[in-house]
Backbone as a printed PyTorch tensor [residue, N CA C, xyz], in Angstrom:
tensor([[[ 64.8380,  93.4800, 111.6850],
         [ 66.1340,  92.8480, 111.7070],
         [ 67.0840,  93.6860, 110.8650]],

        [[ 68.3150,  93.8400, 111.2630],
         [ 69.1450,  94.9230, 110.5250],
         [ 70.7700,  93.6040, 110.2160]],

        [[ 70.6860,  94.4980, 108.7390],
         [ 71.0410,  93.7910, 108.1790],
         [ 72.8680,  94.6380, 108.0570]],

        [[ 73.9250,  93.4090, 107.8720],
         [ 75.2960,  93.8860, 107.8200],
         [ 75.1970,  94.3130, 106.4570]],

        [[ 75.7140,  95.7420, 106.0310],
         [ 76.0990,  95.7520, 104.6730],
         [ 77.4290,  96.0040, 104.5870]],

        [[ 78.1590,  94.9130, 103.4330],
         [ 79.4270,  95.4490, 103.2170],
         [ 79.6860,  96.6160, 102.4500]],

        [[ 81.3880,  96.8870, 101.9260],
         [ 81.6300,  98.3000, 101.7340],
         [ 81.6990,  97.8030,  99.9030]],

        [[ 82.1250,  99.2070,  99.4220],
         [ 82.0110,  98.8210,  97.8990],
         [ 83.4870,  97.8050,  97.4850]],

        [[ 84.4540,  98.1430,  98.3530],
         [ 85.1620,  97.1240,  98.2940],
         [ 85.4610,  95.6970,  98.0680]],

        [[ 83.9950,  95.1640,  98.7040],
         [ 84.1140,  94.1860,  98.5590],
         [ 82.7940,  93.5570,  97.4320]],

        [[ 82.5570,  95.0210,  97.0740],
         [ 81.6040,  94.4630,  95.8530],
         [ 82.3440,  94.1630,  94.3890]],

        [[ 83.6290,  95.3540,  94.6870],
         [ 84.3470,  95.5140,  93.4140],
         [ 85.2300,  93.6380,  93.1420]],

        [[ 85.3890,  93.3730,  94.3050],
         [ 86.3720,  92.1460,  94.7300],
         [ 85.3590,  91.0730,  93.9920]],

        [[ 84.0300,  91.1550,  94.1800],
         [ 82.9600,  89.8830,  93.9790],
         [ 82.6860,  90.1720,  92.2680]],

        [[ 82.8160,  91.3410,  91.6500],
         [ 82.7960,  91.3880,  90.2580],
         [ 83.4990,  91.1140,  89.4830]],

        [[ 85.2910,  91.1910,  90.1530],
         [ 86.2570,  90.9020,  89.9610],
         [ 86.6420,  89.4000,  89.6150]],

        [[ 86.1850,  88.3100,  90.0880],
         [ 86.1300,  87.1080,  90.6810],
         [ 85.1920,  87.0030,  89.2750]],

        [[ 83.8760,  87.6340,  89.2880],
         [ 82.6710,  86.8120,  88.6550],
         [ 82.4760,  85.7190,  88.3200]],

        [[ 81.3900,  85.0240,  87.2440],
         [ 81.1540,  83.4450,  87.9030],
         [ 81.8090,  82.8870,  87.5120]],

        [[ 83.6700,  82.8790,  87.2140],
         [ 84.3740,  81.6630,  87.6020],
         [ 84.6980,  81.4660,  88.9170]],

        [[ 83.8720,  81.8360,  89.8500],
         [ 84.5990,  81.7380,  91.1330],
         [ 83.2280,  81.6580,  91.7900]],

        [[ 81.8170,  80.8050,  90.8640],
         [ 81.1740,  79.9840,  91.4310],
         [ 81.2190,  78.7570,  91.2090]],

        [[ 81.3270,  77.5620,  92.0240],
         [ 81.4180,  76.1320,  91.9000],
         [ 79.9900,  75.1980,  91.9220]],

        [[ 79.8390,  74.0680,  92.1330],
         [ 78.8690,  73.5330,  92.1850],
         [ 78.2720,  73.9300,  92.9750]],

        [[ 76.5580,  73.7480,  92.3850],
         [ 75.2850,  73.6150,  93.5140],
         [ 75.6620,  75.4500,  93.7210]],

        [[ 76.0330,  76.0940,  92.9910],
         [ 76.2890,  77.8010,  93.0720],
         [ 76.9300,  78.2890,  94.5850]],

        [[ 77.6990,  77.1650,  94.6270],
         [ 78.1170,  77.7030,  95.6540],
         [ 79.4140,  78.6300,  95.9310]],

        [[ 80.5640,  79.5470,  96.2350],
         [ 81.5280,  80.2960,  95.9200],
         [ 82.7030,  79.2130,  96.0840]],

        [[ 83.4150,  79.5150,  95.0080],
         [ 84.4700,  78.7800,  95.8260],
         [ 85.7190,  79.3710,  96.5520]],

        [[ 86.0820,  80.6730,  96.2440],
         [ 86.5400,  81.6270,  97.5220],
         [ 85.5720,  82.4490,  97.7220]],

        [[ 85.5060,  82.1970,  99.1750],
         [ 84.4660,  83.3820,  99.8210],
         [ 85.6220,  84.6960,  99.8220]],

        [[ 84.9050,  85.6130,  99.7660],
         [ 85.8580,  87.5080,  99.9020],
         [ 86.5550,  86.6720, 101.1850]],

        [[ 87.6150,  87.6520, 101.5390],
         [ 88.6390,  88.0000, 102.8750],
         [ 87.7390,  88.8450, 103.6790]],

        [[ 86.9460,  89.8810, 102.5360],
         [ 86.0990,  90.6380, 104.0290],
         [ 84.9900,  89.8290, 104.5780]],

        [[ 84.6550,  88.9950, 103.7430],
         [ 83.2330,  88.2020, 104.5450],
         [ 83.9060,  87.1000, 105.3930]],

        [[ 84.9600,  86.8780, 105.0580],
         [ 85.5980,  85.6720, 106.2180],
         [ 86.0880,  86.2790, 107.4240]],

        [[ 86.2550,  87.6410, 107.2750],
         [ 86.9300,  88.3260, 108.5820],
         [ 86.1100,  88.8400, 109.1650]],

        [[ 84.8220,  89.3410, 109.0650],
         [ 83.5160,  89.4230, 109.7560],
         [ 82.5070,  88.4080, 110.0240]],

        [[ 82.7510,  86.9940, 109.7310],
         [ 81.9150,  86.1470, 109.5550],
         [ 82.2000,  85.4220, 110.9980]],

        [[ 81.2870,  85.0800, 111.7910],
         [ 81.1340,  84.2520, 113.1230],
         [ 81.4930,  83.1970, 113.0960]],

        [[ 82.3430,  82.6380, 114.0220],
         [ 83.0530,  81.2150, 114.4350],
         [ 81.2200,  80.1800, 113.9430]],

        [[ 82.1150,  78.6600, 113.7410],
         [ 80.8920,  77.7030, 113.6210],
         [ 79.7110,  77.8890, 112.5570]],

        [[ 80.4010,  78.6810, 111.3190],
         [ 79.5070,  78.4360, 110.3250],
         [ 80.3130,  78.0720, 109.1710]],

        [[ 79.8330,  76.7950, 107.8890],
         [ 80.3520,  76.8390, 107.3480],
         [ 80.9330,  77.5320, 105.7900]],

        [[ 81.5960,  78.5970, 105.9970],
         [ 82.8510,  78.9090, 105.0600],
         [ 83.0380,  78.0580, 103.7680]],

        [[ 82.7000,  76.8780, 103.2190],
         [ 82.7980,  76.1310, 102.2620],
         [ 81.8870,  75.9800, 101.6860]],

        [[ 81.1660,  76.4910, 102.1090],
         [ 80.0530,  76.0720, 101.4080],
         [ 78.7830,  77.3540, 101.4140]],

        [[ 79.5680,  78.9400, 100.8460],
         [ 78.7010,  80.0530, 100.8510],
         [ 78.2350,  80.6520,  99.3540]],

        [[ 76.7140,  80.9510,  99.1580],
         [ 76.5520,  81.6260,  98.2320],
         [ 76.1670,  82.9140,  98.4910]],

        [[ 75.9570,  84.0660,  97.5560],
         [ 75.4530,  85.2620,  97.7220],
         [ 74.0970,  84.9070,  96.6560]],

        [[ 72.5360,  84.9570,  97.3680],
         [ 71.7920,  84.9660,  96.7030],
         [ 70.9550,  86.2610,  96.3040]],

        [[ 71.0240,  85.8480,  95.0420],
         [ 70.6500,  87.9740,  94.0060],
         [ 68.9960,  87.7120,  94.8280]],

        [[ 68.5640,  86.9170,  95.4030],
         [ 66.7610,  87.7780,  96.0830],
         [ 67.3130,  88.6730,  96.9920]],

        [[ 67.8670,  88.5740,  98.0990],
         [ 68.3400,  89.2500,  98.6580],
         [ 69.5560,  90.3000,  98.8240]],

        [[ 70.7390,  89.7100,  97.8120],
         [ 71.4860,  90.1910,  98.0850],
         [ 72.5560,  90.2770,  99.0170]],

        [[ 72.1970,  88.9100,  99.9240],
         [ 72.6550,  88.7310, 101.1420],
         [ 73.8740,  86.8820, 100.9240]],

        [[ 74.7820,  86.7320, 101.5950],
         [ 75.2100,  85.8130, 101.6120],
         [ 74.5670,  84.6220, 102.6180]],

        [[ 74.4130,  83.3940, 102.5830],
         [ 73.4290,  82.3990, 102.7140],
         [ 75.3010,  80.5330, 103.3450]],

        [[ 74.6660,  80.3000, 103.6600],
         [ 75.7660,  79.1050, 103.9330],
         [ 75.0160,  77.9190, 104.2630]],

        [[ 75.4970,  76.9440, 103.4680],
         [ 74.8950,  75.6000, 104.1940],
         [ 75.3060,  74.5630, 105.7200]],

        [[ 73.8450,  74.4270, 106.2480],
         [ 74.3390,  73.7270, 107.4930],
         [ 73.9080,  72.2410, 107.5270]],

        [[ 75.0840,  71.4330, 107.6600],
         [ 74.2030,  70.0780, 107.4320],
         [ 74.1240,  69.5080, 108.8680]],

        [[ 72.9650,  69.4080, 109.2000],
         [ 72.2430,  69.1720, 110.4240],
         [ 71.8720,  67.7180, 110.7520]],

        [[ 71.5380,  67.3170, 111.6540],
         [ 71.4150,  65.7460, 112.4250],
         [ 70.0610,  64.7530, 111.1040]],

        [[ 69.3940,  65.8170, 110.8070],
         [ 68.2200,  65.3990, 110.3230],
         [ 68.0900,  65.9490, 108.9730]],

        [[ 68.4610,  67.4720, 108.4590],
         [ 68.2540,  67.7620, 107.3330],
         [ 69.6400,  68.9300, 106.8530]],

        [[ 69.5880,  69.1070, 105.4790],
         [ 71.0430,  69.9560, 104.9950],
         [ 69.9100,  71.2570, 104.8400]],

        [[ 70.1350,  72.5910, 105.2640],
         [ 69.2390,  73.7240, 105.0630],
         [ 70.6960,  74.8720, 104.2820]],

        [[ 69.8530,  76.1550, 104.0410],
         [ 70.7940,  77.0950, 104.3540],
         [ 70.5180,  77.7340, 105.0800]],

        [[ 71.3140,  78.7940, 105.6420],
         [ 71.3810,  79.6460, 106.5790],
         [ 71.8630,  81.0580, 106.6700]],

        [[ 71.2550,  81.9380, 106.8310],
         [ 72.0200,  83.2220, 106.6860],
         [ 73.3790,  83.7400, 107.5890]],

        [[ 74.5140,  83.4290, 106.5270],
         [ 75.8220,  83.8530, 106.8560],
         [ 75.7770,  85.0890, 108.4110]],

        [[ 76.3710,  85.1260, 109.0200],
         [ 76.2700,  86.2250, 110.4890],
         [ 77.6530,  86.5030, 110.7220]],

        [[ 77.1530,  88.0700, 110.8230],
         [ 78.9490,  88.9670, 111.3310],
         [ 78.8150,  88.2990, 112.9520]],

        [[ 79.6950,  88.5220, 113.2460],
         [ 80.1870,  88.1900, 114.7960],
         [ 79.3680,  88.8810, 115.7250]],

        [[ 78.4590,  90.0280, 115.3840],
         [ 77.5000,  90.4610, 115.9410],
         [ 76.1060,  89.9510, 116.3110]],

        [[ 75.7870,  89.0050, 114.9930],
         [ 74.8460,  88.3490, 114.7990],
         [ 73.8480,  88.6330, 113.6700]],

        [[ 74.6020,  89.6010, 112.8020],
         [ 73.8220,  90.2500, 111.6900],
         [ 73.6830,  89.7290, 110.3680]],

        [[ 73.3360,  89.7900, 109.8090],
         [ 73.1600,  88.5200, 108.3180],
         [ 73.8660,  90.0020, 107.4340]],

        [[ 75.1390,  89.4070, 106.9810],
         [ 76.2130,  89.8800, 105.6440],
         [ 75.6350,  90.2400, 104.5130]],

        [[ 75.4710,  91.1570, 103.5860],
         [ 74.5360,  91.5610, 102.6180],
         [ 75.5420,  92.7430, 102.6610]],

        [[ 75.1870,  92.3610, 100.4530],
         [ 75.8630,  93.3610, 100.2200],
         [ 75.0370,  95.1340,  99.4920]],

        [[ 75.5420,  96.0070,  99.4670],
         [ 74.4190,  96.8230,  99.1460],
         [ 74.0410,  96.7220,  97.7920]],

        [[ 73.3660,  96.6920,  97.0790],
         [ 73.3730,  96.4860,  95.1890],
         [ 73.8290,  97.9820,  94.7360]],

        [[ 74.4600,  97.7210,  93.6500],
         [ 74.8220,  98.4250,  92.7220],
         [ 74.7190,  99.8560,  92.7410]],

        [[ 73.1200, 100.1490,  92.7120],
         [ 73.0440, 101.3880,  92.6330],
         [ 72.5610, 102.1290,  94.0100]],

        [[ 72.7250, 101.4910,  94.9580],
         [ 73.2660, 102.0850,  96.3460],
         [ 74.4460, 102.5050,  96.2530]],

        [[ 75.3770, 101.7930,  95.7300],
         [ 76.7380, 102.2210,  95.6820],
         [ 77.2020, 103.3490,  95.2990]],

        [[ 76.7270, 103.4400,  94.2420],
         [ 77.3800, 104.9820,  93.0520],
         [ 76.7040, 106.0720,  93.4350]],

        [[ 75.4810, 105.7350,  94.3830],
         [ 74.5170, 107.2300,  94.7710],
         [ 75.2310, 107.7030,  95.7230]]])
């Protein structure tokens, strides 16, 4: 499975922010502009974290029967992840 990585841009933007701009239950409370402008219709946007196992952004779906998360998807169908740190500077 291949994974979306964003640019350093939007890593600098998420350091920028740092955790005052996580809310309850760790969730973001502005998601980036670049993850909302690559991010696929019908997921919810309110409710996204970036989790450090992966590195990847995650969204909750509350479903008929249970609340899960779900891995955030570019319009392609690719799960959003950002590259860490020292991908970046190499």
């Amino acid at each position: 499975m291949k994974k979306f990585v964003l640019s350093i841009g939007l890593l600098t933007t998420l350091i920028a922010c740092g955790p005052a701009s996580v809310g309850g239950g760790g969730f973001m409370r502005d998601v980036p502009e670049d993850v909302v402008a690559i991010a696929a219709p019908n997921q919810n946007l309110n409710s996204v974290k970036l989790k450090e196992e992966d590195n990847c952004f995650w969204y909750e779906h509350v479903g008929p029967v249970e609340t899960t998360l779900l891995p955030l998807r570019s319009k392609r169908g690719q799960h959003i992840c950002m590259r860490p740190a020292s991908e970046e500077t190499s």
